[in-house]
ZAGU-217639 format. One record per atom (N, C-alpha, C): residue number from 0; atom name; x, y negated, z negated. Coordinates in steps of 0.2 Angstrom, whole numbers. Layout:
<vogus>
(NUM 'CA' (X Y Z))
...
</vogus>
This chain:
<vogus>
(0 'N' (-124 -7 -36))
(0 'CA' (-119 -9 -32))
(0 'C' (-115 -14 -35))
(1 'N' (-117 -17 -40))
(1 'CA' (-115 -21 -45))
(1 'C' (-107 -19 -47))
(2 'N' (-106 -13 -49))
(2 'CA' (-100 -8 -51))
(2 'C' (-94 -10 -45))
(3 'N' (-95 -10 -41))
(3 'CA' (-93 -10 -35))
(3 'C' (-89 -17 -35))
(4 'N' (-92 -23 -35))
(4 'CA' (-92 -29 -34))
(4 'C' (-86 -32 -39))
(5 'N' (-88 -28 -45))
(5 'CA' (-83 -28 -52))
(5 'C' (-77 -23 -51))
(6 'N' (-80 -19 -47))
(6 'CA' (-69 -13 -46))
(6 'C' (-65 -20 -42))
(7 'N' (-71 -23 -36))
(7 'CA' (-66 -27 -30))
(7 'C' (-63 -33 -35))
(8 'N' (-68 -35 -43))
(8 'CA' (-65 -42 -44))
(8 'C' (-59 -39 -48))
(9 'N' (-58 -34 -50))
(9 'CA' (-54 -30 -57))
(9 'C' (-48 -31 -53))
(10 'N' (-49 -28 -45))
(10 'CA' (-41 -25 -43))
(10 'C' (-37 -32 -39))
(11 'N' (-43 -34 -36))
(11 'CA' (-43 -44 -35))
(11 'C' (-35 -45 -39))
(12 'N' (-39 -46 -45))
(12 'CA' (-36 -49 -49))
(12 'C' (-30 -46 -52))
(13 'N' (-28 -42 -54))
(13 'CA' (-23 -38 -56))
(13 'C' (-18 -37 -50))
(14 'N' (-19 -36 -43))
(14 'CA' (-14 -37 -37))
(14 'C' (-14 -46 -36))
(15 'N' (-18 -50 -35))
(15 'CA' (-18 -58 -38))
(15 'C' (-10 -58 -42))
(16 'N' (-10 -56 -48))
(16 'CA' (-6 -56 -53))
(16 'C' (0 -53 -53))
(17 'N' (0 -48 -50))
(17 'CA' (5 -45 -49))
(17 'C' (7 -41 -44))
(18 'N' (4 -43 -40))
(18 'CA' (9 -42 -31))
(18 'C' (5 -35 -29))
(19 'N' (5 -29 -34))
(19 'CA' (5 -22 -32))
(19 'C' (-3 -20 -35))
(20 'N' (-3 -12 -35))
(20 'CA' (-8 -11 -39))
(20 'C' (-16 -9 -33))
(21 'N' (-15 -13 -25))
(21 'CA' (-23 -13 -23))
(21 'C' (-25 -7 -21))
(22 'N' (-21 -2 -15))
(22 'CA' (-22 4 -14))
(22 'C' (-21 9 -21))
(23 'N' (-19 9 -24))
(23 'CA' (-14 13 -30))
(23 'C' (-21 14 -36))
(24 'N' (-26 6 -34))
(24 'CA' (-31 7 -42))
(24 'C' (-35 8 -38))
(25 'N' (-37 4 -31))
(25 'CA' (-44 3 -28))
(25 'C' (-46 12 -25))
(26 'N' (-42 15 -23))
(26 'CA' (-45 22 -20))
(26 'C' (-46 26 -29))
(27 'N' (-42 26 -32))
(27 'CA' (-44 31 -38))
(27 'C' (-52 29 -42))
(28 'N' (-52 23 -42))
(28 'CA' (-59 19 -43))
(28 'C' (-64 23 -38))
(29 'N' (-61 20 -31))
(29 'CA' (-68 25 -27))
(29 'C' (-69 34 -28))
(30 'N' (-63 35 -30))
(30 'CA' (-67 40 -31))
(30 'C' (-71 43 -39))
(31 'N' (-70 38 -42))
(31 'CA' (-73 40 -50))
(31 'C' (-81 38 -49))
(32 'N' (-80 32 -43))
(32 'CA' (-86 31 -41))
(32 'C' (-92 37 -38))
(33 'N' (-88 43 -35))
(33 'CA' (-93 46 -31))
(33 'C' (-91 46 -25))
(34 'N' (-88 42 -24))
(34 'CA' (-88 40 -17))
(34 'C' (-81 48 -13))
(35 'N' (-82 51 -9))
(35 'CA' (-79 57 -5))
(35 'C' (-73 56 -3))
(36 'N' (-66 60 -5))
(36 'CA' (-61 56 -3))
(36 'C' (-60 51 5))
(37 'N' (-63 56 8))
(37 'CA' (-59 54 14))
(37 'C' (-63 46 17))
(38 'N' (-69 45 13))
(38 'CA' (-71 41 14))
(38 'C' (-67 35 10))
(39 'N' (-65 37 5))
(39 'CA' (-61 31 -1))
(39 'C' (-57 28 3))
(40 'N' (-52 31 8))
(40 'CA' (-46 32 9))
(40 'C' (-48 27 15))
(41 'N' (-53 30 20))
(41 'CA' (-55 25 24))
(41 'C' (-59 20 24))
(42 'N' (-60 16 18))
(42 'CA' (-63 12 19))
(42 'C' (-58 6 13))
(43 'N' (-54 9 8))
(43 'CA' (-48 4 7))
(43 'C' (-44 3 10))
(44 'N' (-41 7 16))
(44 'CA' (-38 5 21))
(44 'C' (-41 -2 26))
(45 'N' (-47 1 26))
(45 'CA' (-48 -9 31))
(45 'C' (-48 -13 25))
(46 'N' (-52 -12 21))
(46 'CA' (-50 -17 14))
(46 'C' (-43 -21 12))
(47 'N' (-38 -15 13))
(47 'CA' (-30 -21 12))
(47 'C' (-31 -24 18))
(48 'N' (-32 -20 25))
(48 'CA' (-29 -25 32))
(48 'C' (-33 -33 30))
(49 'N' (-40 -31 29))
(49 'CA' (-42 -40 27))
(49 'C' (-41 -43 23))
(50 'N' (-39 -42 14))
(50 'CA' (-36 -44 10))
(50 'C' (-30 -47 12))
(51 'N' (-24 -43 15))
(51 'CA' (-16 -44 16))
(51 'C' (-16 -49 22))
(52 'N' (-22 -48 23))
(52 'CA' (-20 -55 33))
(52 'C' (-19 -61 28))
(53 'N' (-23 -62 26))
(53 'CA' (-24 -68 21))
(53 'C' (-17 -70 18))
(54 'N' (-13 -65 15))
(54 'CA' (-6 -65 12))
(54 'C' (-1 -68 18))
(55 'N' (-3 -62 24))
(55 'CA' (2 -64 28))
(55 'C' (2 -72 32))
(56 'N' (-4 -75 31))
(56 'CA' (-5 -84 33))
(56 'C' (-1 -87 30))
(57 'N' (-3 -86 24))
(57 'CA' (4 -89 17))
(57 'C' (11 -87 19))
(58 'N' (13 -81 20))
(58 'CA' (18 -81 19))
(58 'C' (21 -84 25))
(59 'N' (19 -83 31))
(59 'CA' (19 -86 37))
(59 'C' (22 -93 35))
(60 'N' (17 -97 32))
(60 'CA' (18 -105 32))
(60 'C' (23 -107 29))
(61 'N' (26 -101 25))
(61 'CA' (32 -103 20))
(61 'C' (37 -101 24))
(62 'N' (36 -96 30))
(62 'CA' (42 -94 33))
(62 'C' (44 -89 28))
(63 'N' (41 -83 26))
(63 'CA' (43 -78 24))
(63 'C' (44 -73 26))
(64 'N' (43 -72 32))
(64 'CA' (42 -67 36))
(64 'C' (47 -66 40))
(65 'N' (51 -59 41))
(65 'CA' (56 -59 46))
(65 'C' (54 -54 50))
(66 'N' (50 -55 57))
(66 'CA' (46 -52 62))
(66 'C' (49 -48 64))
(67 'N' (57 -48 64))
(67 'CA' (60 -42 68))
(67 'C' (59 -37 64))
(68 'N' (61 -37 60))
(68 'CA' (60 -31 54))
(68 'C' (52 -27 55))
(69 'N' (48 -31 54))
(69 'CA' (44 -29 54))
(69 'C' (39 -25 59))
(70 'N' (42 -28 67))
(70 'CA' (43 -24 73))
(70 'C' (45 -17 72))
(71 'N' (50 -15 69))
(71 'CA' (55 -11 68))
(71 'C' (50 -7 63))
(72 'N' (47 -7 59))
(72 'CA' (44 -3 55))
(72 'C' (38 -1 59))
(73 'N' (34 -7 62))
(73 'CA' (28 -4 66))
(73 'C' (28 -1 69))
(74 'N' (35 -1 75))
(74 'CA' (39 5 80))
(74 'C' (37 11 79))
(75 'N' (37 13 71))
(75 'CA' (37 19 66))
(75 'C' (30 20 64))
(76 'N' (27 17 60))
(76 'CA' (21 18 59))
(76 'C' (15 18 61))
(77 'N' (15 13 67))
(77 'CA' (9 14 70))
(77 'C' (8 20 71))
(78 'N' (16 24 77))
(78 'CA' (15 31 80))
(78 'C' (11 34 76))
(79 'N' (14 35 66))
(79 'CA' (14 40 65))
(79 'C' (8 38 61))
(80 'N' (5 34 61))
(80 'CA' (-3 32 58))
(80 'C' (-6 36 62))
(81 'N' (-6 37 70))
(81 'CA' (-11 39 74))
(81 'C' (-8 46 76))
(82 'N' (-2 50 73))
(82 'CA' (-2 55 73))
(82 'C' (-6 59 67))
(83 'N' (-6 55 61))
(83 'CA' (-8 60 54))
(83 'C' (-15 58 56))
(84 'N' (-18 52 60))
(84 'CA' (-28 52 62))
(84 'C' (-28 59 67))
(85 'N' (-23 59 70))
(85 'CA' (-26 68 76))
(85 'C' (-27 72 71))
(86 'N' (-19 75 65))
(86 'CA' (-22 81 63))
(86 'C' (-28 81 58))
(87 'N' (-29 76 55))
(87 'CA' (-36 74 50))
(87 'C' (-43 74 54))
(88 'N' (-41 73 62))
(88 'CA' (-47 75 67))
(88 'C' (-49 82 67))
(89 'N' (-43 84 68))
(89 'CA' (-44 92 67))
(89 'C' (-45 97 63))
(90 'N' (-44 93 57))
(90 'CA' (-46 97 51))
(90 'C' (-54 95 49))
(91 'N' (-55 90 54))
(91 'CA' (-63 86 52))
(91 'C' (-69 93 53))
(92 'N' (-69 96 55))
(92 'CA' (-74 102 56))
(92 'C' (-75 104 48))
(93 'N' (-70 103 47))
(93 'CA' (-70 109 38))
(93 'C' (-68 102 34))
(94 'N' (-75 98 31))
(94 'CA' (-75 91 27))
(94 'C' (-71 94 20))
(95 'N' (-73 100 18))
(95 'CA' (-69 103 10))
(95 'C' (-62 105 11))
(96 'N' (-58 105 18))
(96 'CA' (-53 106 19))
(96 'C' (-48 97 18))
(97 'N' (-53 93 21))
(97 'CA' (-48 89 23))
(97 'C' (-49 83 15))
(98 'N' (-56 84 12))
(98 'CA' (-56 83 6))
(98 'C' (-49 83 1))
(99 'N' (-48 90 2))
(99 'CA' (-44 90 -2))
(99 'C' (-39 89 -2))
(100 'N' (-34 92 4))
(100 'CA' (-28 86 7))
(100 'C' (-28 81 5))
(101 'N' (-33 75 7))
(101 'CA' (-32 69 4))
(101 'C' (-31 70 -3))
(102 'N' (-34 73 -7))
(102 'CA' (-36 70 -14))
(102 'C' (-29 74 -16))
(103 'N' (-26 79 -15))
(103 'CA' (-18 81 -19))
(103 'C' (-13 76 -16))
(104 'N' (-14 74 -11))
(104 'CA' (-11 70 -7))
(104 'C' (-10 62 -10))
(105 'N' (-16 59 -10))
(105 'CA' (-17 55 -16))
(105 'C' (-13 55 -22))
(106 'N' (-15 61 -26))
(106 'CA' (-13 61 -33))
(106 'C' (-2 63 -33))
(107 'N' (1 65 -26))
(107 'CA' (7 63 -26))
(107 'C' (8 59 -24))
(108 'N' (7 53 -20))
(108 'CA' (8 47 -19))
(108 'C' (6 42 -23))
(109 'N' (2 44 -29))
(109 'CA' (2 40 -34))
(109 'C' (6 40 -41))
(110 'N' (9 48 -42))
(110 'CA' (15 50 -44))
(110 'C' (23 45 -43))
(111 'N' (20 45 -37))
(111 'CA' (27 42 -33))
(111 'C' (26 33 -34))
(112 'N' (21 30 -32))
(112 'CA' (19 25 -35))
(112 'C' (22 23 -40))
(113 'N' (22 27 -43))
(113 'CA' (22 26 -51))
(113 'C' (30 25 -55))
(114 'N' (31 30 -50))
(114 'CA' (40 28 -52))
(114 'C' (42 22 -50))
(115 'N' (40 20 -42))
(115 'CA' (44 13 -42))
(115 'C' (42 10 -42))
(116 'N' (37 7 -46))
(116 'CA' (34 2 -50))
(116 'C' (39 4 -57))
(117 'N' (39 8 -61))
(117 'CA' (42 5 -66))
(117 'C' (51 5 -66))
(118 'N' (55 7 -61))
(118 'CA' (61 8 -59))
(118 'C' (61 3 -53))
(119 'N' (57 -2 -51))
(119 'CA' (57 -7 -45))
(119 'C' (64 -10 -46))
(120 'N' (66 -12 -53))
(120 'CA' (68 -19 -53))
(120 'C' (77 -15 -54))
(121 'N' (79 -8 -57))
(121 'CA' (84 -4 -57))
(121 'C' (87 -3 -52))
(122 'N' (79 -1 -46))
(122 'CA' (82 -1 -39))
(122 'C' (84 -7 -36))
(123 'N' (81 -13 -39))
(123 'CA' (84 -16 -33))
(123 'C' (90 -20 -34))
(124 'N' (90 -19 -43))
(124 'CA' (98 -22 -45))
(124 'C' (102 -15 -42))
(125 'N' (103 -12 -43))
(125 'CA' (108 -7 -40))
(125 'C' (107 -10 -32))
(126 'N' (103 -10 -28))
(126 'CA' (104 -10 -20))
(126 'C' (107 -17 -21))
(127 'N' (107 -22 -22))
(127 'CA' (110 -29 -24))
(127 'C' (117 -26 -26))
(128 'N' (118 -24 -33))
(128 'CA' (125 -23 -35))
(128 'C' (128 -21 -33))
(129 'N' (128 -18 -28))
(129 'CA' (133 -11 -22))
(129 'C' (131 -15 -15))
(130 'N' (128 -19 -13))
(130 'CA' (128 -21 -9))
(130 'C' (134 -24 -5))
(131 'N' (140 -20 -4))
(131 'CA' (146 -20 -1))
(131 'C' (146 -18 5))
(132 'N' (153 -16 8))
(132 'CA' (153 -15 16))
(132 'C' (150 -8 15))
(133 'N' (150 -3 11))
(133 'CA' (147 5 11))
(133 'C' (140 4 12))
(134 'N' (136 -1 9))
(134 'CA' (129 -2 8))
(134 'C' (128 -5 13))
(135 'N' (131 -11 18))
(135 'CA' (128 -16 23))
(135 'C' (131 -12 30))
(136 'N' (122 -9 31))
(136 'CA' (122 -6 39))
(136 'C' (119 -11 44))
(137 'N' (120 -11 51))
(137 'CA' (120 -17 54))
(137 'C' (121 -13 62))
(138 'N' (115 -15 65))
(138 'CA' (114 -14 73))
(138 'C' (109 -8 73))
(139 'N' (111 -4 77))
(139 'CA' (106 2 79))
(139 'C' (105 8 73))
(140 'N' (109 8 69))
(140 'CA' (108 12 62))
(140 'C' (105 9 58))
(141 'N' (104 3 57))
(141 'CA' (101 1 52))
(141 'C' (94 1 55))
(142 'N' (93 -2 62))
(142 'CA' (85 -3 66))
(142 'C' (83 6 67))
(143 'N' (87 11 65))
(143 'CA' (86 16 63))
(143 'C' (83 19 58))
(144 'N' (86 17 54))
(144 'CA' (84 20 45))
(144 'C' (76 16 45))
(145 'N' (75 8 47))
(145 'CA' (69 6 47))
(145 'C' (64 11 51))
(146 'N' (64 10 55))
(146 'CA' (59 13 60))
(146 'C' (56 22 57))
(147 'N' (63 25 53))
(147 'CA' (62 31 52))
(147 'C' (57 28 44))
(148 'N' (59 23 39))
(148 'CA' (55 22 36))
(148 'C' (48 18 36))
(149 'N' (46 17 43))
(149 'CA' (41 16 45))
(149 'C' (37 21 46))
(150 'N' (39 28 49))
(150 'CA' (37 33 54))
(150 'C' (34 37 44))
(151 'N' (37 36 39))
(151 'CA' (34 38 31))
(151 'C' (30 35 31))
(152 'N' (32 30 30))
(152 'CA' (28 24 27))
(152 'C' (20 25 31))
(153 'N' (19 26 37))
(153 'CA' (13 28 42))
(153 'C' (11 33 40))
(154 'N' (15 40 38))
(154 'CA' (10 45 38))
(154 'C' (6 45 29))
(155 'N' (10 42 24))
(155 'CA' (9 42 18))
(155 'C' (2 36 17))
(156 'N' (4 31 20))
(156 'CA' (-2 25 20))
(156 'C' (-10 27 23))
(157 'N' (-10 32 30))
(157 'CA' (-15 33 33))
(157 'C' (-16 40 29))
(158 'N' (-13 42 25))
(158 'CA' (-18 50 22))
(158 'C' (-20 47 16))
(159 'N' (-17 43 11))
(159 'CA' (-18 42 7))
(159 'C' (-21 33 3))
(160 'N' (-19 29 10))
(160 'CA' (-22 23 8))
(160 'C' (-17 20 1))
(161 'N' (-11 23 2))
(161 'CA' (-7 23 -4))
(161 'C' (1 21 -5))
(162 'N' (4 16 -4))
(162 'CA' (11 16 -2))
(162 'C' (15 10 1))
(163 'N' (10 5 4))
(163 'CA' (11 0 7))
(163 'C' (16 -4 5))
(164 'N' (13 -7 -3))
(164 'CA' (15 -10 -7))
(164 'C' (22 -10 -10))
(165 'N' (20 -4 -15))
(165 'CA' (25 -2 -20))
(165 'C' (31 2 -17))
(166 'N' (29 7 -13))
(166 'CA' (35 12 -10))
(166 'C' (38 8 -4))
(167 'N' (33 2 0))
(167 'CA' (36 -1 6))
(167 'C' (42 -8 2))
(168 'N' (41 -7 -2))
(168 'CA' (44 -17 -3))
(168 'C' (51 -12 -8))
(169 'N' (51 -6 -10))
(169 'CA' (55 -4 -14))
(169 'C' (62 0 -7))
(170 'N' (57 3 -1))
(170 'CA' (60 4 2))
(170 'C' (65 0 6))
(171 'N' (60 -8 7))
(171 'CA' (64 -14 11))
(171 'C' (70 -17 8))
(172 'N' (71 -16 2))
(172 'CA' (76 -19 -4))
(172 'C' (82 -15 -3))
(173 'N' (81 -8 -4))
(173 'CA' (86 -3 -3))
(173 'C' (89 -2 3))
(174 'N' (86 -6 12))
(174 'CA' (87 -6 18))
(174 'C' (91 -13 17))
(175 'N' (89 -18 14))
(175 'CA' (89 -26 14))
(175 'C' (93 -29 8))
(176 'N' (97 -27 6))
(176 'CA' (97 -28 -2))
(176 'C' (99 -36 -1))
(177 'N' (101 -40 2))
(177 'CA' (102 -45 2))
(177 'C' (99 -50 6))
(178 'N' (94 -47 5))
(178 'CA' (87 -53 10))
(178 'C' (86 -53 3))
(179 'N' (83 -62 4))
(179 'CA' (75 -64 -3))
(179 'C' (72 -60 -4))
(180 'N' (71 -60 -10))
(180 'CA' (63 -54 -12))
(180 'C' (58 -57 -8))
(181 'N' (56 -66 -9))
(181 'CA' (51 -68 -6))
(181 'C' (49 -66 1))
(182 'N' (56 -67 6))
(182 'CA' (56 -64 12))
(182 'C' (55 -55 13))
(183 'N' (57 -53 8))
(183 'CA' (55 -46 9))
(183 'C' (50 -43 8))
(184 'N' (46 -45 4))
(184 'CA' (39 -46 0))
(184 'C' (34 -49 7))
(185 'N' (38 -54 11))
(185 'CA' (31 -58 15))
(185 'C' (32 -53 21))
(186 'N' (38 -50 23))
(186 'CA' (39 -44 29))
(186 'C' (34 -39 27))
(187 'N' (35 -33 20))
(187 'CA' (31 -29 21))
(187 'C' (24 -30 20))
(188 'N' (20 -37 18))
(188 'CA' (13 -39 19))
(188 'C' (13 -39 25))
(189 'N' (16 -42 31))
(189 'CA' (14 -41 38))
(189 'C' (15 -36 40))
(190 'N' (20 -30 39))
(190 'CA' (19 -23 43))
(190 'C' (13 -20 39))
(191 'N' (12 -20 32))
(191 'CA' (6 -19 31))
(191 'C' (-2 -20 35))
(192 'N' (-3 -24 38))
(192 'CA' (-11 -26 41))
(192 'C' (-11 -22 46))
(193 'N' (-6 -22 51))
(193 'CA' (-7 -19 56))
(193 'C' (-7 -11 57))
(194 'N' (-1 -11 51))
(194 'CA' (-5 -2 47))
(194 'C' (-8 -2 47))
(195 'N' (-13 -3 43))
(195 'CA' (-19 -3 38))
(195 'C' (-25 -4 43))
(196 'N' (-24 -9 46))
(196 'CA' (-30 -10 51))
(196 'C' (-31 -3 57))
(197 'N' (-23 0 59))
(197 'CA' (-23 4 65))
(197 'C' (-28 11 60))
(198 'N' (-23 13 53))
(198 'CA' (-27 19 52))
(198 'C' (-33 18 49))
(199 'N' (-37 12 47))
(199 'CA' (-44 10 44))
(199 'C' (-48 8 49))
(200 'N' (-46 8 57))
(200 'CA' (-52 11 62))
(200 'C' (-50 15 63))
(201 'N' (-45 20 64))
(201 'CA' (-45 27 63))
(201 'C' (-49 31 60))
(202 'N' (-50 30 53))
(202 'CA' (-54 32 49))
(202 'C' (-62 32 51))
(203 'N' (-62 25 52))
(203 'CA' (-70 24 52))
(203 'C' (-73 26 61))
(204 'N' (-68 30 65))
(204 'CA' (-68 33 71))
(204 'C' (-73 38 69))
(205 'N' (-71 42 63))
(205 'CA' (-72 48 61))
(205 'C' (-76 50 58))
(206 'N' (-80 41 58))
(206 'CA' (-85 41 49))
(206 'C' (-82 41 42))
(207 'N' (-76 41 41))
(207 'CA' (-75 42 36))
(207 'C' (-74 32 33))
(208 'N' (-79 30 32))
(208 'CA' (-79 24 30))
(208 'C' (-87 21 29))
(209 'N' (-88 17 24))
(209 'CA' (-96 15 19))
(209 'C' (-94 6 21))
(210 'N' (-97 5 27))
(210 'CA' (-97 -2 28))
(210 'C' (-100 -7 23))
(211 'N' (-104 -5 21))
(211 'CA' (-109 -10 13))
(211 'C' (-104 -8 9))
(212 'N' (-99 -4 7))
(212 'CA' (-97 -2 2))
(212 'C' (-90 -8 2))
(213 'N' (-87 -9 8))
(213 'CA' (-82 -13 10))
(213 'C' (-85 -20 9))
(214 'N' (-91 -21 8))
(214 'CA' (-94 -29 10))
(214 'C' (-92 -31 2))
(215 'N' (-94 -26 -1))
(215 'CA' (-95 -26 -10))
(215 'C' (-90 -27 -13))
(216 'N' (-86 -23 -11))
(216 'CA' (-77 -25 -13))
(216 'C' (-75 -29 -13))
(217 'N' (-76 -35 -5))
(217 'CA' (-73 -39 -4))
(217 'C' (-74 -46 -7))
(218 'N' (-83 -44 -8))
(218 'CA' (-87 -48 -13))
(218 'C' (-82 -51 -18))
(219 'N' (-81 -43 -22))
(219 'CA' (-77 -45 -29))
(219 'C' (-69 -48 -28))
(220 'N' (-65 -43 -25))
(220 'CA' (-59 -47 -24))
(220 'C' (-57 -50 -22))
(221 'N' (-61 -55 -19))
(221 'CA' (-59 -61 -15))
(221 'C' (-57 -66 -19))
(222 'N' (-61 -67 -24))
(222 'CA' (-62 -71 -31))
(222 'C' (-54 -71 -36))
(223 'N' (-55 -62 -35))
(223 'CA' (-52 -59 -40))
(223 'C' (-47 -62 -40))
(224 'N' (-42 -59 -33))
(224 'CA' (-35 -62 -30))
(224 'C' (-35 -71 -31))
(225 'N' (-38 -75 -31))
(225 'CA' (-37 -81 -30))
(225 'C' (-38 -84 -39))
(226 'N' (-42 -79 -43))
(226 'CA' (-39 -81 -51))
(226 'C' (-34 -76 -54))
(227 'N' (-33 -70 -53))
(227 'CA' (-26 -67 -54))
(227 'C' (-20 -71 -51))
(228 'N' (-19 -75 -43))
(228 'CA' (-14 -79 -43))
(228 'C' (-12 -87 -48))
(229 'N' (-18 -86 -51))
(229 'CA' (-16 -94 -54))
(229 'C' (-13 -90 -61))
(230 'N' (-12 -85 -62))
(230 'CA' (-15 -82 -70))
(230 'C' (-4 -78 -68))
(231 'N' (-2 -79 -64))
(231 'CA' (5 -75 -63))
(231 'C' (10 -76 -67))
(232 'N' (12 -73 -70))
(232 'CA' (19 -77 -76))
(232 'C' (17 -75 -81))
(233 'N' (8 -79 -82))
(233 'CA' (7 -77 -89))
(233 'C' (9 -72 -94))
(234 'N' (7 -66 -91))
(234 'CA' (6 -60 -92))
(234 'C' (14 -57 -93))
(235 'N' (19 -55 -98))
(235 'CA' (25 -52 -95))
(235 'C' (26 -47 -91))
(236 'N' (28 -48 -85))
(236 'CA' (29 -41 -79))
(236 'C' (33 -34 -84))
(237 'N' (37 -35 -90))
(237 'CA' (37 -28 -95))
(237 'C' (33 -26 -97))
(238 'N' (27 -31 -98))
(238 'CA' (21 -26 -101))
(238 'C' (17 -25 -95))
(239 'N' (16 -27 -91))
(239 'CA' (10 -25 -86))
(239 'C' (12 -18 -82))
(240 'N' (20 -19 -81))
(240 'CA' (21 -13 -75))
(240 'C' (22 -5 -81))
(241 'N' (24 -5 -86))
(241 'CA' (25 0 -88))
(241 'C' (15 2 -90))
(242 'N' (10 -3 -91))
(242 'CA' (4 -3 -90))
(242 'C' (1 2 -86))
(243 'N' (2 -1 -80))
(243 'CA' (0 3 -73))
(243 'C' (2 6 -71))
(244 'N' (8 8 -73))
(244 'CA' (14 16 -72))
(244 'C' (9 20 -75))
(245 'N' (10 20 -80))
(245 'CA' (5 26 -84))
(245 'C' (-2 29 -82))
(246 'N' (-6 20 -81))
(246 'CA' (-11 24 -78))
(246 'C' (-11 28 -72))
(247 'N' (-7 28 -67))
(247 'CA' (-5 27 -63))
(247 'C' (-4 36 -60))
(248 'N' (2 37 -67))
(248 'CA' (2 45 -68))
(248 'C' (-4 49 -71))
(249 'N' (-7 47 -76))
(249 'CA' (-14 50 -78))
(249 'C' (-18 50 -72))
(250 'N' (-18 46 -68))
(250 'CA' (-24 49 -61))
(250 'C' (-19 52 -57))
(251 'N' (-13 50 -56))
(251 'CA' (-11 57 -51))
(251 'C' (-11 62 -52))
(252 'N' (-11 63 -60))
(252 'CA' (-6 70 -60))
(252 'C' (-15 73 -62))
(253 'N' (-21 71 -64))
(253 'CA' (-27 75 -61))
(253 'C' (-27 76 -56))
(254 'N' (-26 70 -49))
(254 'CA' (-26 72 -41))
(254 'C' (-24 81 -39))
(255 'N' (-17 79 -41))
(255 'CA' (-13 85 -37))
(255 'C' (-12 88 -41))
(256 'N' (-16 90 -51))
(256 'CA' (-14 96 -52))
(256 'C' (-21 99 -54))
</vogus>
C-alpha cells in the first residue's frame, strides 16, 4: 500500500506546482496499479472533491470566486453527472462492458487534456486578444453557452474523472476572456467539488470505489500539494507543460487505441 501513498505524494505535488495534472495522472496510475477502471474513476472522483474543498477555502478568502458563474455551470453539470451515473447503472450488469467505456473514454479525454494544456496559453491570449464587441456575450446567451458547458463538462468529468481542470478553466477563459485568471482558476475549483462529490457518490452507490484506497492517496497528497505549492515558479511552466502533454498522449492514445 506504500505504492499508493507515493502516487497520492507524486500527484500532490506536481498539481501543488502546477494547478493541473490530478485527474489527468491520479486515474492512469490507478490503473497501472491494478486497480479496475470503473473503480479508478470512482474513487479519484471523491479524491478531487476533498482535495479541491481545500483550494476552494483559499480561493474563497481571497475573493476569487465569482459564484454566479459557477451556479450556472452546476445548473449544467450536476444534471448531467446524474444522467451519465443512470446509463453507467445500466450498463453495470455487464462489469466488461462498462469497463471499457470508461477506459477508451479515459484515453480520449486524456488526448484532449493534452492538447489544452500545451495550447492553454494560445488560447487564452487569442480569447483575450479578440476579446471585442464579437467576443463579449452578456445576458441569457452567455448564462447559456455556460450551463451548456457545464452539461460537457458533467458528463466528461463523471465517465472519466478527467476534465475539471485543464478542459474546465480552458473552457472559462474562452466564455470569460476578460475575468482574472486567478478569478477564473478559483470559479472552476468551486464548480469542480460539487461535481466531483455529486459523481464520486454516485460511483461509490455502485461499488465502484476502494475506500482504504482513497485514505492512502490522501495520505500522500496532502503533503504533496502543500510542498509542490511552496516549489511554484521554480520549475519553468515551458518545460513542465509540454512534459505532461506528452505523457499525457502516451497514456491516452494506449487507452483509446
Amino acid at each position: 500500500m506504500i505504492g499508493f501513498v507515493v502516487a497520492g505524494l507524486v500527484v500532490g505535488f506536481i498539481v501543488g506546482m502546477t494547478g493541473v495534472g490530478g485527474g489527468s495522472l491520479m486515474t492512469p496510475i490507478l490503473l497501472w496499479f491494478g486497480i479496475p477502471p470503473a473503480a479508478a474513476v470512482g474513487t479519484d472522483l471523491l479524491y478531487a472533491a476533498i482535495t479541491k474543498a481545500g483550494g476552494v477555502y483559499v480561493h474563497q478568502k481571497n475573493k476569487n470566486i465569482d459564484w454566479t458563474i459557477t451556479g450556472w455551470l452546476a445548473l449544467g453539470s450536476v444534471p448531467a453527472a446524474a444522467l451519465t451515473l443512470l446509463v453507467l447503472h445500466n450498463l453495470h450488469t455487464d462489469t466488461q462492458v462498462m469497463n471499457a467505456v470508461i477506459k477508451h473514454a479515459l484515453g480520449w479525454a486524456l488526448l484532449f487534456t493534452a492538447v489544452a494544456i500545451v495550447f492553454k496559453q494560445q488560447i487564452i491570449g487569442f480569447a483575450q486578444k479578440h476579446a471585442g464587441e464579437k467576443f463579449k456575450m452578456t445576458g441569457s446567451r452567455l448564462n447559456t453557452l455556460t450551463v451548456i458547458t457545464g452539461i460537457l463538462l458533467g458528463a466528461i468529468v463523471t465517465l472519466t474523472s478527467i476534465g475539471a481542470g485543464a478542459l474546465g478553466t480552458v473552457a472559462l477563459f474562452l466564455l470569460y476572456p476578460l475575468m482574472a485568471t486567478k478569478r477564473l482558476v478559483g470559479t472552476e475549483i468551486a464548480h469542480a467539488v460539487p461535481l466531483t462529490l455529486v459523481a464520486g457518490l454516485g460511483h461509490a452507490s455502485m461499488g465502484n470505489m476502494d475506500w482504504s484506497l482513497l485514505g492512502y492517496l490522501l495520505l500522500g497528497s496532502l503533503p504533496g500539494i502543500y510542498l509542490g505549492s511552496h516549489l511554484t515558479g521554480r520549475i519553468s511552466d515551458n518545460v513542465l507543460r509540454p512534459c505532461l502533454a506528452t505523457m499525457l498522449v502516451f497514456i491516452g492514445y494506449k487507452l483509446a487505441f
